[in-house]
PAGUVO-813485 format. One record per atom (N, C-alpha, C, O, CB): x, y, z. Coordinates in steps of 0.05 Angstrom, whole numbers, padded with zeros to 5 digits, always signed. Glycine has a CB too. Example, Ala and Ser with C-alpha at 12.3 -4.5 7.8 and 13.67 -1.06 7.14 Angstrom:
REM residues 2
+00264-00114+00156
+00246-00090+00156
+00264-00066+00156
+00285-00066+00169
+00226-00089+00181
+00257-00045+00142
+00273-00021+00143
+00258+00001+00157
+00268+00023+00161
+00282-00012+00114
//
This chain:
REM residues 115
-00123+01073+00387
-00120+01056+00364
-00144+01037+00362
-00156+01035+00384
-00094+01040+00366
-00153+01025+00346
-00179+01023+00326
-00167+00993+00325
-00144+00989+00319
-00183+01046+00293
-00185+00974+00330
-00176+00943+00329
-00205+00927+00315
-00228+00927+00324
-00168+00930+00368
-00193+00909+00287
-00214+00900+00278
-00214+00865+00279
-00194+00850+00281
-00216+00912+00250
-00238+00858+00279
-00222+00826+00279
-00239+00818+00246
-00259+00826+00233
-00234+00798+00315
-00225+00807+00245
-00235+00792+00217
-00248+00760+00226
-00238+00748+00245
-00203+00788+00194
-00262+00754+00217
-00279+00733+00220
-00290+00715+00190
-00304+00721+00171
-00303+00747+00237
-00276+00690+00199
-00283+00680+00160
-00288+00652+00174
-00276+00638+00190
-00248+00680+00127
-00315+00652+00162
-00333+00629+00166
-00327+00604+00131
-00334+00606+00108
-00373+00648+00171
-00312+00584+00143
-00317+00564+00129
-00345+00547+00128
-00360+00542+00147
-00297+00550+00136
-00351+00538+00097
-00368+00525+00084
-00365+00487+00075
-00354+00476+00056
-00368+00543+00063
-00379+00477+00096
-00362+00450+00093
-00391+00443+00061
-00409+00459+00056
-00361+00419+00135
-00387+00419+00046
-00406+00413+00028
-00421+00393+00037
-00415+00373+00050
-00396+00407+00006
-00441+00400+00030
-00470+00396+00045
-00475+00367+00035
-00458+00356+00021
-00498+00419+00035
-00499+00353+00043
-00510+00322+00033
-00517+00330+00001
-00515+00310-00013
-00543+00309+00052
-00522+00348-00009
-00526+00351-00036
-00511+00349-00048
-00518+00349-00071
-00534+00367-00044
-00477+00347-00043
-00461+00347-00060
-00451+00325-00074
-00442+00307-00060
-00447+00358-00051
-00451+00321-00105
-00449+00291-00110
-00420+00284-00117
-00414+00267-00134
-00470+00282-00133
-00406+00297-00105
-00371+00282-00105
-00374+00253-00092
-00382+00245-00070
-00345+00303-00082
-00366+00243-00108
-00351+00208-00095
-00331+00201-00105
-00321+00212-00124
-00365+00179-00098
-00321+00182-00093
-00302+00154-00095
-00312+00142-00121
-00300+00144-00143
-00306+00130-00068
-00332+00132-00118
-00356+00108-00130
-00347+00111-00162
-00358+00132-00170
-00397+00119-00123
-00336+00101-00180
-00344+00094-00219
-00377+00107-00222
-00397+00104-00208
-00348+00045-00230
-00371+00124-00245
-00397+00126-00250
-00421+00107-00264
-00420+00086-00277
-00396+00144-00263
-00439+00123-00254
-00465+00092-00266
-00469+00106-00291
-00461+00127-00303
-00504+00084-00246
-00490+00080-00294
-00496+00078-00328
-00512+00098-00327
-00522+00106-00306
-00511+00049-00344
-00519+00114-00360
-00536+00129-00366
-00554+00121-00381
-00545+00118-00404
-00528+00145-00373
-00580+00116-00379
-00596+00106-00390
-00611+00130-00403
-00608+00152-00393
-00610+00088-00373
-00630+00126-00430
-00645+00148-00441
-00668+00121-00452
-00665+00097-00456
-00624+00171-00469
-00694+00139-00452
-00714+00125-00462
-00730+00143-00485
-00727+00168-00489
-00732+00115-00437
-00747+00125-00499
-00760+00153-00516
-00777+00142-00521
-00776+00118-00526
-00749+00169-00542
-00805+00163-00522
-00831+00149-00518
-00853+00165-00547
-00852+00190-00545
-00842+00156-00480
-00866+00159-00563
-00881+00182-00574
-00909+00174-00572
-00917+00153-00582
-00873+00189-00603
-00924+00192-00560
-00955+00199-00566
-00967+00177-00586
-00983+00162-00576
-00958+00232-00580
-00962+00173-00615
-00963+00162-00632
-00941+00162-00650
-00926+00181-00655
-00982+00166-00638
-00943+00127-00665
-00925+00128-00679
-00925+00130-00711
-00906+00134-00725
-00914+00109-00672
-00948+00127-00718
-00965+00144-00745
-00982+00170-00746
-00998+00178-00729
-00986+00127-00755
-00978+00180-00764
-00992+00211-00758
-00992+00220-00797
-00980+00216-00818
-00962+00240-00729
-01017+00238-00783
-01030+00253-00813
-00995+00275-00803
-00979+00278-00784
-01080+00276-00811
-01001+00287-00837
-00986+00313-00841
-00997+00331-00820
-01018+00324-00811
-00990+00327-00871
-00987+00355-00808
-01002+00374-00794
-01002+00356-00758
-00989+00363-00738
-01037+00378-00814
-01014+00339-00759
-01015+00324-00734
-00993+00329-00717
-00971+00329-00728
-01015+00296-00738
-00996+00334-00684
-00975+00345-00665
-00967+00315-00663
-00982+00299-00675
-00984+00366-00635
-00947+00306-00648
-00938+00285-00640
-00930+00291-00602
-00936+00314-00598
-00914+00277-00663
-00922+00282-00585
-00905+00285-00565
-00896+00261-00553
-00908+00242-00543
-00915+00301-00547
-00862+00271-00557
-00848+00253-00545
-00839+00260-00523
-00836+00283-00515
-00830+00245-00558
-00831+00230-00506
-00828+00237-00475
-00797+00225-00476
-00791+00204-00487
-00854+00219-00449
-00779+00242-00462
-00753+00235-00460
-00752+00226-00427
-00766+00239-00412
-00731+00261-00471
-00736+00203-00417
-00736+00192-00397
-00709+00191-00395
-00700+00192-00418
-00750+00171-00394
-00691+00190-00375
-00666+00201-00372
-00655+00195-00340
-00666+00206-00321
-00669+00231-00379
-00632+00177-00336
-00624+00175-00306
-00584+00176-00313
-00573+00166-00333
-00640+00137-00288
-00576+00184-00300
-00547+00186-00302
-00533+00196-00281
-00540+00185-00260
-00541+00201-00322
-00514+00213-00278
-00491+00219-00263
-00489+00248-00259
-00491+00257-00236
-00466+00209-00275
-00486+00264-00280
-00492+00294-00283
-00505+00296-00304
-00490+00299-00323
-00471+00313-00285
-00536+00296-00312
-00543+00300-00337
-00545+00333-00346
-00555+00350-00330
-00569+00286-00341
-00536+00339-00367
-00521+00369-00380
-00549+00379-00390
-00560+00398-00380
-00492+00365-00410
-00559+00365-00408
-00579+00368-00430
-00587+00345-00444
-00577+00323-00440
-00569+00385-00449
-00611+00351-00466
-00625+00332-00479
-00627+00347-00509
-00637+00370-00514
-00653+00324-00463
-00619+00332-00523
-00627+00342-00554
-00646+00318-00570
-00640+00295-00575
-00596+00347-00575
-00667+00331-00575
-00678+00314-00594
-00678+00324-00628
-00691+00343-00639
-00706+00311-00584
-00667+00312-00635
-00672+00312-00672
-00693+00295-00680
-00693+00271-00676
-00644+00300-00692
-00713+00310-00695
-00736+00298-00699
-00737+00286-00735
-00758+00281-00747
-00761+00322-00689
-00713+00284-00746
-00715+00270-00768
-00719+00292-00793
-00712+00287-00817
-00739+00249-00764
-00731+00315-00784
-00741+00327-00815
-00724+00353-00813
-00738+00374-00814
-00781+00334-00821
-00698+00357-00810
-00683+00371-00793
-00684+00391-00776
-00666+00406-00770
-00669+00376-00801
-00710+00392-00768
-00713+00409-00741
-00698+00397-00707
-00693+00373-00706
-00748+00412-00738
-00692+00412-00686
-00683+00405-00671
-00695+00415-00647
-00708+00435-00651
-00661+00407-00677
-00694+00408-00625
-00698+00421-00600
-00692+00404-00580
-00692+00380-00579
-00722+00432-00597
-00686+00431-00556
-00664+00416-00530
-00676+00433-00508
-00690+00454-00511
-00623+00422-00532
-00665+00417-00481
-00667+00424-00462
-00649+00418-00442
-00639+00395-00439
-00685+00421-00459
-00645+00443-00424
-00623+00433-00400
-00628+00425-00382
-00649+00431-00371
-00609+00447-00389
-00611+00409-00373
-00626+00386-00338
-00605+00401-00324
-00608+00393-00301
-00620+00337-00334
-00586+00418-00324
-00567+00427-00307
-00564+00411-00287
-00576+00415-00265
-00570+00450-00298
-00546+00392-00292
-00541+00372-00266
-00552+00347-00258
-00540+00328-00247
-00546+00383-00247
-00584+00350-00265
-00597+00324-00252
-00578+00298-00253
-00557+00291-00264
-00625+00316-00270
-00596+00288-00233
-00592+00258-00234
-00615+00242-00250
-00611+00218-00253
-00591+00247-00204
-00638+00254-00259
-00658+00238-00272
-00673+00261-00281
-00675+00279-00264
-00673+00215-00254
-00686+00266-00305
-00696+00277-00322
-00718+00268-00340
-00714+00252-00358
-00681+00282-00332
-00750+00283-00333
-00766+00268-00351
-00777+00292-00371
-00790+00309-00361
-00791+00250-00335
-00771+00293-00403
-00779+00323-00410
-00795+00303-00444
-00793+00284-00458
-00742+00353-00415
-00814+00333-00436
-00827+00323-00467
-00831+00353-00482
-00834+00376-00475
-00864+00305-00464
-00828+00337-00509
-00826+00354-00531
-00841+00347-00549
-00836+00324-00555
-00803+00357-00541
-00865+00360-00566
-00875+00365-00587
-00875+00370-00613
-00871+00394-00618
-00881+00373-00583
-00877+00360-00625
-00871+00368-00657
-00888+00352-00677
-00892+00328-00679
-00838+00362-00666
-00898+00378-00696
-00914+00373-00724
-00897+00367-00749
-00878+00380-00758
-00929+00399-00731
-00909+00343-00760
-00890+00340-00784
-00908+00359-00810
-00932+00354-00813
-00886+00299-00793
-00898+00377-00822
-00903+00379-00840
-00898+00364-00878
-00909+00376-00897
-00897+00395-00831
-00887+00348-00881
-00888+00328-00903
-00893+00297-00894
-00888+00289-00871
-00862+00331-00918
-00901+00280-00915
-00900+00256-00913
-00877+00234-00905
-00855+00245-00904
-00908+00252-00932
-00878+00216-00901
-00851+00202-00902
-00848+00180-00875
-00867+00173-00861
-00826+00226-00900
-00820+00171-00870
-00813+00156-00847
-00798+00173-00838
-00786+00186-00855
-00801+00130-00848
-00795+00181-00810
-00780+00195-00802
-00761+00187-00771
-00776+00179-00753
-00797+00215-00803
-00734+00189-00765
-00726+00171-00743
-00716+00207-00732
-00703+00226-00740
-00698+00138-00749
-00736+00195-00706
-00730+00212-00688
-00701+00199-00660
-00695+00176-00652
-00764+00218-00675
-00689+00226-00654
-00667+00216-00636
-00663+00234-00615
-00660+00257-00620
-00642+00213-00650
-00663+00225-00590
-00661+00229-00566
-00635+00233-00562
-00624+00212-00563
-00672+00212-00552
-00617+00254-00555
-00593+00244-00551
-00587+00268-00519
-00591+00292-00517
-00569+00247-00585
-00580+00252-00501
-00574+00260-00478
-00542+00265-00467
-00528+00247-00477
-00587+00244-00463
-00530+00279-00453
-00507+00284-00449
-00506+00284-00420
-00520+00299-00408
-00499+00307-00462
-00487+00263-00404
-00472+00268-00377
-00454+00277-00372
-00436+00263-00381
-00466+00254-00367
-00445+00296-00362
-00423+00305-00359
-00395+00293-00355
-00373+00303-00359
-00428+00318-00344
-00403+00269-00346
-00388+00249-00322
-00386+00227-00348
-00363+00223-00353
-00410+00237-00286
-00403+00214-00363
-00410+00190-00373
-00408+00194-00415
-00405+00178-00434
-00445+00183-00356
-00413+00222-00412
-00418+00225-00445
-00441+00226-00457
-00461+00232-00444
-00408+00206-00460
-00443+00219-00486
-00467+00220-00486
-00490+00191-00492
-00474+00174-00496
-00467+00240-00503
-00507+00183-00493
-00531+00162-00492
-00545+00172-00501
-00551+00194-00494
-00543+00150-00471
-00560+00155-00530
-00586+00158-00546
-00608+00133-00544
-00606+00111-00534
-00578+00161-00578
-00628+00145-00555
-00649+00127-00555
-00657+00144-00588
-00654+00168-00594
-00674+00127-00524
-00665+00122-00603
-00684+00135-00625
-00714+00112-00627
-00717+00090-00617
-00663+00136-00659
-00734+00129-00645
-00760+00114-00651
-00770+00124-00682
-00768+00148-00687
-00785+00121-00626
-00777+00111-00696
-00786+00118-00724
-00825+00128-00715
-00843+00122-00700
-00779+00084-00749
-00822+00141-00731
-00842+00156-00744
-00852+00157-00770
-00836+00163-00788
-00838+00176-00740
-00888+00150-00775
-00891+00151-00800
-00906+00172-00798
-00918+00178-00777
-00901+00128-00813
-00907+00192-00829
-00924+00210-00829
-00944+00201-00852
-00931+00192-00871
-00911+00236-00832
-00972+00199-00856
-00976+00191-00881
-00984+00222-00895
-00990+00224-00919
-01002+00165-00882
//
């Protein structure tokens, strides 16, 4: 007769794991642009700055309804920049809007002129 042993290795969670006790902290978002006047055509780049609890993602709406995002999967702090050409004239309010998983979501916005 043929005898097997089974062997099952437990996984305790490591120092990386961010379960606590602790209230979550604040989520802060910042938003920064390259410049805050610009010809038509002219690139701009904004810098998104970001500290929180689980940050999910970042959406920026740049006012002329284009959009673009990016995922932080998890971070605790996030610094991402994004680019964008205005094609018409105008004022334009750009918006940062960031999501914690833990906390919700936190914006920052900044106006933009195009001449």
């Amino acid at each position: 007769m043929k005898r097997f042993v089974l062997m099952v290795a437990l996984l305790w969670p490591t120092a990386a794991c961010r379960q606590t006790t602790e209230p979550p902290g604040d989520v802060t978002v910042t938003l920064e642009a390259s410049h805050v006047t610009a010809q038509r055509g002219d690139t701009v780049t904004f810098t998104v700055n970001a500290a929180g609890n689980n940050l999910f993602g970042v959406v920026v709406e740049f006012g002329d309804a284009s959009v673009d995002q990016y995922a932080t999967n998890g971070a605790l702090t996030a610094r991402v920049t994004f680019k964008h050409a205005y094609g018409a004239a105008g004022t334009f309010t750009v918006r940062a809007i960031v999501t914690d998983a833990i906390a919700g979501e936190r914006e920052a916005t900044k106006s933009i002129v195009v001449n």
